[in-house]
N, C-alpha and C positions, 0 to 999 in steps of 0.2 A: 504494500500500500504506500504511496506516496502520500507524504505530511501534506497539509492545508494550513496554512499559515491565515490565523485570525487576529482581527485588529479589536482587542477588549476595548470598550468600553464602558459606561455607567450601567450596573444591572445584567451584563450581560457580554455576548459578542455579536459584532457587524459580522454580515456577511459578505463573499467577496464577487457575491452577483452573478458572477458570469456561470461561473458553474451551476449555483440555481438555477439560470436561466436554462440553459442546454436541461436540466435535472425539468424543467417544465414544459420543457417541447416534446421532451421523451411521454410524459404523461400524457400530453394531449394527443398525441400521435398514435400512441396504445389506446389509449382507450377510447378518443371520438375516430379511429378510424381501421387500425391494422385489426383490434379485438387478439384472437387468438391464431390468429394468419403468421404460416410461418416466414416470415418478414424482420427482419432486423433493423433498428434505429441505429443509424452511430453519425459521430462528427469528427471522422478520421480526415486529414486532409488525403482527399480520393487520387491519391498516387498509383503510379503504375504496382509495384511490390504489393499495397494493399488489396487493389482491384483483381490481380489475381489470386491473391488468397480467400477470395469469397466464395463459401459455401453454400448462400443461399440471397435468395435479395433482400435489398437492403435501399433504406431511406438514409439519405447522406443529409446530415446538415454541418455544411462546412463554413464556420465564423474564419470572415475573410477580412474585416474591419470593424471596427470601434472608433463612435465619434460622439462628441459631447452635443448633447441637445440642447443648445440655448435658447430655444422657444420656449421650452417649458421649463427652464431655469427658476427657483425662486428668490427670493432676494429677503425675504423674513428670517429671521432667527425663532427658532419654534421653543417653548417652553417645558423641559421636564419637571415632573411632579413627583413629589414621593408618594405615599399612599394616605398620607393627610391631603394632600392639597398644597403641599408645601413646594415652594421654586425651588428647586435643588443642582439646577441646573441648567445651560441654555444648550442648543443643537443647533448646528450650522443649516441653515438649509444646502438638503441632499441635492446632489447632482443627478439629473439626466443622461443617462447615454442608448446611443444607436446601435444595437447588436447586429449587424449585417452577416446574414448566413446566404449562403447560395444550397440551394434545397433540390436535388438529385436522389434518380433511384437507376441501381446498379444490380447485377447478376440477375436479372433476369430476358425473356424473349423482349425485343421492343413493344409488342403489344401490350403485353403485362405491367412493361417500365410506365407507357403511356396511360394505364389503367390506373396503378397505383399514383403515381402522380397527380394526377387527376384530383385522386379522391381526399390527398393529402392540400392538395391548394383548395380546393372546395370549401374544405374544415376551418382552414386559417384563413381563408378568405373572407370569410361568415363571421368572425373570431375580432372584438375589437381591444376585447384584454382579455386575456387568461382566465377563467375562472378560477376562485382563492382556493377551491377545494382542491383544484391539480395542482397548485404552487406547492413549492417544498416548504417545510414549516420554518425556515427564515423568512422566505420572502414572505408566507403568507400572513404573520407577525406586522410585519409594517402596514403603515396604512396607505401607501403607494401603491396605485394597482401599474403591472408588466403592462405596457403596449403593444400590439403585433399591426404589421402592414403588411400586406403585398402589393400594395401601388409602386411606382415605376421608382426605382434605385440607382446608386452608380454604375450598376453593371446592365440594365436595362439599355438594348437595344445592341446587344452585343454577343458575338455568339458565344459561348462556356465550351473553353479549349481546355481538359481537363486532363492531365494524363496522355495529350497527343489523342483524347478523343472528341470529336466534337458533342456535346452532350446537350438534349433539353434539361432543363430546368426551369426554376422561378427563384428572383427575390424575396427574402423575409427580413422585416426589422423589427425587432424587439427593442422596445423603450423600457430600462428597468433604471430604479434610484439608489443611488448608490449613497448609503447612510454614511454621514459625517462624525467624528466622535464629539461625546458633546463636553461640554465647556462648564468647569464647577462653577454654580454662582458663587458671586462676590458675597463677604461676609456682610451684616447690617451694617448699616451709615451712624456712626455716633458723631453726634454732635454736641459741643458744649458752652454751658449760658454765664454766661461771665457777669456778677454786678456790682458794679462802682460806687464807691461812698460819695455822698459830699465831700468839695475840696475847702481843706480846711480855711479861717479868714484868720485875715492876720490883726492880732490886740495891736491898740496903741499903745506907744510908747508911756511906761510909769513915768511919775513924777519920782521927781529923788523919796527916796527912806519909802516907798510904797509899796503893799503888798503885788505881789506879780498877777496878770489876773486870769483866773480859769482857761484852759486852753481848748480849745474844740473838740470834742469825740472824733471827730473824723482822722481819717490818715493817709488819705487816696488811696490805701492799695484794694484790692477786690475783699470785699465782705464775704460772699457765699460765690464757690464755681463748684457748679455740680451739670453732671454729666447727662444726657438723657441718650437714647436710643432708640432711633425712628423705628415705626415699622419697618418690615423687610417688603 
């Protein structure tokens, strides 16, 4: 097994998206459309060595680019909560990105490639986010829903030279958000109330042999400084 390198955050760990995603395609792909057909999902990039070691057909979704989505960028800082209700926390607003797969099917007659394909654009065509129940339990956790597209791509209008074979297929982009680690809040605001005595007044000068005469309570420096503490 190869390690998965997670980014801890507050309560928990982010996750690193991308593999969710592919982990969400495979879902949808089993179960709105292959069922129990023996048919294979992968996202191997479809090389010649690979292509011929297949045993049976197979739905290729091969991620070929990742781009950030500044359309649907946010620009808020969102607030965590503990389970009082308490700000414990700020989160950056998450990033958008464009999962661009090129979506092919292999080892089988071309009629079958054209059948299955079909019925795989069909699904995702229909499809404008993921359903939360086929997301994996990271992504389904957040409150960002996956985007899917097959409207026309960077690869669109070009023929899929794969392997030195020319291939149909179709574009797919998956819009998923990519969670920020959040940010502890700042501790309360104290602030302090400072108050000033009267400034003392100056006696006139005694006459000779005379008692000196009372001198003022005051002494300018602060009387009371006490501290308060805003709400948070």
């Amino acid at each position: 097994l190869y390690p998965l390198l997670l980014v801890a955050g507050r309560g928990g760990t982010l996750p690193p998206v991308i593999l969710e995603t592919d982990q969400a395609l495979l879902a949808v792909t089993k179960t709105r459309v292959l069922g129990n057909a023996a048919v294979a999902v992968t996202f191997d990039p479809p090389a010649r060595p690979w292509i011929q070691a297949l045993k049976t057909p197979a739905v290729n979704f091969f991620l070929f680019d990742i781009r950030e989505n500044a359309h649907r960028r946010d620009v808020m800082y969102e607030q965590v909560r503990d389970e009082g209700g308490k700000v414990v926390g700020h989160r950056p607003p998450a990033l958008r990105y464009d999962l661009h797969y090129t979506v092919t099917v292999w080892g089988a007659p071309i009629a079958m490639e054209h059948r299955i394909l079909a019925l795989v654009l069909r699904c995702f065509g229909a499809l404008p986010t993921i359903p939360r129940e086929l997301l994996p339990e990271a992504l389904a956790q957040l409150p960002h829903e996956v985007h899917v597209t097959t409207a026309a791509g960077t690869k669109r209008s070009m023929f899929l030279n794969l392997a030195g074979d020319t291939k149909a297929g179709f574009e797919l982009t998956a819009t998923v958000a990519m969670p920020a680690i959040e940010v502890p809040a700042a501790p309360p605001v104290s602030q302090a109330q400072v108050t000033v005595g009267p400034k003392p007044t100056e006696a006139p000068a005694a006459a000779p042999g005379a008692q000196p005469a009372p001198q003022a309570s005051g002494t300018g420096a602060p009387e009371t400084v006490t501290a308060a503490t805003a709400p948070a």
